[in-house]
Residue, then its C-alpha position, 0 to 999 in steps of 0.5 A: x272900348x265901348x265907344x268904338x264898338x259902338x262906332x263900328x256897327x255905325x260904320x258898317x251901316x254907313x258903308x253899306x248905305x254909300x254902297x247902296x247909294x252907289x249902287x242906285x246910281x248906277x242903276x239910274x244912269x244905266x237905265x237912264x243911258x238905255x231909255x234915252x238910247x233906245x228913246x232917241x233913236x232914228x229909225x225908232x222915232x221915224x216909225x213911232x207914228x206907224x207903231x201908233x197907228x198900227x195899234x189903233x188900227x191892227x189892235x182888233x185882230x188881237x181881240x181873240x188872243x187877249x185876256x178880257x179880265x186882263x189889267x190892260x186889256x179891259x178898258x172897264x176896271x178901275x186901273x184903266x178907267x182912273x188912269x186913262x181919264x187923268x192921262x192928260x195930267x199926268x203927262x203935262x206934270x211929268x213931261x213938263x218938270x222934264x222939260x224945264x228940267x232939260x232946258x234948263x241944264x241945257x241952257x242956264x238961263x231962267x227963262x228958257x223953260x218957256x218955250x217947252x210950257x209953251x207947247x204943253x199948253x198948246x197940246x192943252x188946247x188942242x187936246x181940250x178942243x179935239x176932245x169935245x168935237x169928239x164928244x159930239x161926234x158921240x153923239x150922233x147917229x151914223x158913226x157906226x155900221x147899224x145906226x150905232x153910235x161912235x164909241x171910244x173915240x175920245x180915249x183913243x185919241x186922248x192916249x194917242x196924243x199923250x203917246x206921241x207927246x211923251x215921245x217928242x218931249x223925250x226924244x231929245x235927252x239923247x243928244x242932251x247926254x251926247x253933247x256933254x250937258x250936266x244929268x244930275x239924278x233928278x234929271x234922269x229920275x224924272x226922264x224914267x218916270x216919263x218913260x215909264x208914263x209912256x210904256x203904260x199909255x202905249x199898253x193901254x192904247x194897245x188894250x183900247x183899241x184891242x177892246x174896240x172890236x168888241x165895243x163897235x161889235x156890241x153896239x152894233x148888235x144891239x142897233x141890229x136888234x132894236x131897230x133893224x130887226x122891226x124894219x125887217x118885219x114889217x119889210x118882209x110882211x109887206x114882201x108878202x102882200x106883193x102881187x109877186x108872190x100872190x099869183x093865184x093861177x101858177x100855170x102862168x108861171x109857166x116858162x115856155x119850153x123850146x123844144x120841138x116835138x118830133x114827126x114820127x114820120x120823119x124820125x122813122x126816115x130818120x132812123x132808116x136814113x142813120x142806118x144807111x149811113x152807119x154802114x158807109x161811115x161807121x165813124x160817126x158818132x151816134x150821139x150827133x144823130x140823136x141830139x134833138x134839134x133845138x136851141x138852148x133852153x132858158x130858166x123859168x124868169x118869174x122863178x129866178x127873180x124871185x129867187x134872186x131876191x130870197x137869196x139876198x134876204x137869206x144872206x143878210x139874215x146869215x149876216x145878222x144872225x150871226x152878229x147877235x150870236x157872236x154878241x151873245x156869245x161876248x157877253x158869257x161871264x167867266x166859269x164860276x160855281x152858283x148864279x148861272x140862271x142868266x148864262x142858261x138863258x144865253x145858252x138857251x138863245x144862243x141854241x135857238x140861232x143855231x138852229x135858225x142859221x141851220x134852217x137858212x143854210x137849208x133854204x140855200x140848199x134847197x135853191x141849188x137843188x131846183x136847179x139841179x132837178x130843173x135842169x135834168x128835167x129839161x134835159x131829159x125832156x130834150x132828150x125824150x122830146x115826144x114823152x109829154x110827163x117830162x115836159x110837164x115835170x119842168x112845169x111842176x118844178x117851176x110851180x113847186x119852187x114859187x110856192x116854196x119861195x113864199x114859204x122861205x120869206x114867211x120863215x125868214x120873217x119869222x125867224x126875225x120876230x121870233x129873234x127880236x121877241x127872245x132878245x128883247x124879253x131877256x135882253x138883261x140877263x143876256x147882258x148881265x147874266x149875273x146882275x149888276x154884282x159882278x160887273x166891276x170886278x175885274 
């Protein structure tokens, strides 16, 4: 009696384990049966390449919408570091044990797993030799706008290659299934973990290239600040040296303007004539008669060349501005309670491009309004042509505006020096606000 209560709960275990066995069985085939469904479908291998090329290229635009703490999409903690650099081995571990794996059952024969080593280590050498071309390519200046380096190049291609190897080397269990060949577990075991590889290198790919803008915008900004603002200086400094904007005697500047002044002799026959005519015709528009005799009145040339060139140097600024902002504002750690002297100092700096910006966006304005006032200045000297103070106010227009041009490109020169002097004075607490404590946590 005794023994065979002891053998019943033994029984009952055993039972539950076959269940349990069973269960994970069919738990692997099914899931098996599905990978390699979905894996070995036409249409998703045809568009797998333009999936890829999709995430590398449209990934960016996710930038906003993407956590920058999240597991996949920082490509700065430890997860992602560790397990991308090592991407290439486990795909040649994984993908490799289920290729000998496949061929074999495929087959039967000792030496047909061969063939599939034999494209592994031609990846190898190819993934090795693109790797260290990529590498110094790095290197060299002009890969980025701004005289930046060529960032991230190595693990994009390092996972694209890994991505697009997983899914030729699986692609095939498909038929392998159809055509009526022995799947043990193991078999289906190992194709699941290289699924699964796969899924996790397309979402790592995804999070690269999704960080990518945020990378190139990085080292674009601090190419901006370290060498294109000096270049600016001393290219506005020397602007204001230029005989252009040093004209000692402004009368010069002076545009002629052709527009007659009338006899008043004739104007007086004119008028009587008008009168006449007025009684015969009453149709005729007044304003025809009174529409001064002259051509079309061009703008000041001297003006409007330099203001041409102060607007391209007004729009760059904005440009420029605005890129250091934007890398100011992604260098803003997350909320948290004490150690917010360096996000002070940012939003200091960050204060200051705005109201620079708000000073360039006053420079357009001003332009417009010149000729808007020029232009009804001419128009009232057109009209009044024998009043000689509106004549004279299209030339104090003209005047007023060339001085305010040299005004405008000595701030504009300012508002560089002054940017490049804050920058560079705080550029470590702009780019570690907290130091270097927090920087790997997530």
């Amino acid at each position: 009696m005794a023994g065979s209560g002891g053998r019943l709960p033994l029984a009952l275990l055993a039972t539950g384990a076959g269940w349990a066995l069973a269960l994970a069985r069919a738990l692997l085939v099914l899931a098996s049966e599905g990978c390699a469904w979905l894996l070995g479908a036409p249409c998703l291998r045809r568009a797998y390449h333009a999936w890829l090329a999709g995430a590398v290229v449209l990934g960016p635009l996710l930038h906003p919408l993407a956590d920058p703490h999240g597991l996949l999409a920082n490509p700065h903690n430890f997860f992602s570091r560790t397990f991308a650099a090592s991407a290439w081995g486990w795909t040649c571990v994984l993908a490799g044990g289920f290729a000998l794996l496949l061929s074999y059952g495929a087959t039967g024969r000792a030496l047909a797993p061969l063939r599939p080593l034999a494209r592994l280590a031609v990846g190898s050498g190819l993934q090795l030799g693109a790797a260290a071309a990529l590498g110094l390519l790095e290197e060299l200046p002009g890969c980025l706008a701004g005289g930046a380096r060529g960032r991230g190049a190595r693990p994009g291609f390092l996972l694209t290659f890994c991505c697009l190897l997983l899914a030729e080397e699986l692609a095939p269990f498909r038929r392998y299934l159809a055509r009526g060949h022995p799947a043990g577990s193991a078999l289906r075991l190992v194709f699941l973990l290289n699924a699964l590889l796969l899924g996790l290198l397309s979402a790592l790919l995804l999070g690269a290239a999704v960080d990518s803008f945020r990378t190139q915008l990085c080292a674009q900004a601090e190419a901006l600040v370290g060498t294109r603002f000096p270049s600016k200086i001393t290219q506005l400094h020397a602007f204001l040296k230029d005989p252009a904007l040093n004209v000692g005697d402004l009368e010069s500047l002076r545009a002629p303007l052709d527009i007659p002044i009338p006899d008043p002799a004739k104007e007086k026959a004119k008028a009587e004539r008008r009168k006449k005519e007025e009684k015969k015709d009453e149709k005729k528009s007044e304003e025809e008669d009174k529409a001064p005799p002259c051509g079309p009145v061009s703008s000041n040339e001297t003006v409007v060349g330099l203001v041409s060139r102060v607007k391209a140097e007004i729009q760059g600024a904005k440009e420029e501005l605005g890129l250091v902002s934007v890398w100011v504002q992604l260098q803003v750690p997350r909320i948290e309670d004490g150690n917010n002297f360096g996000v002070a100092v940012q939003e200091k700096v960050f204060e200051l491009m705005t109201a620079l910006r708000t000073k360039l966006e006053g420079f357009q304005t001003q332009i417009s309004k010149y000729f808007s006032e020029r232009g009804d200045a001419v128009a009232k000297a057109a009209k009044n042509p024998h009043v000689g103070d509106y004549r004279q106010l299209v030339h104090e227009l003209d005047e007023a505006q060339y001085a305010e041009i040299r005004l405008m490109v000595m701030e504009i020169r300012n508002l560089y020096a002054v940017l490049y002097d804050i920058v560079v004075k705080n550029f470590e607490k702009i780019k570690k606000p907290r130091g270097e404590t927090k920087g790997m946590i997530y």
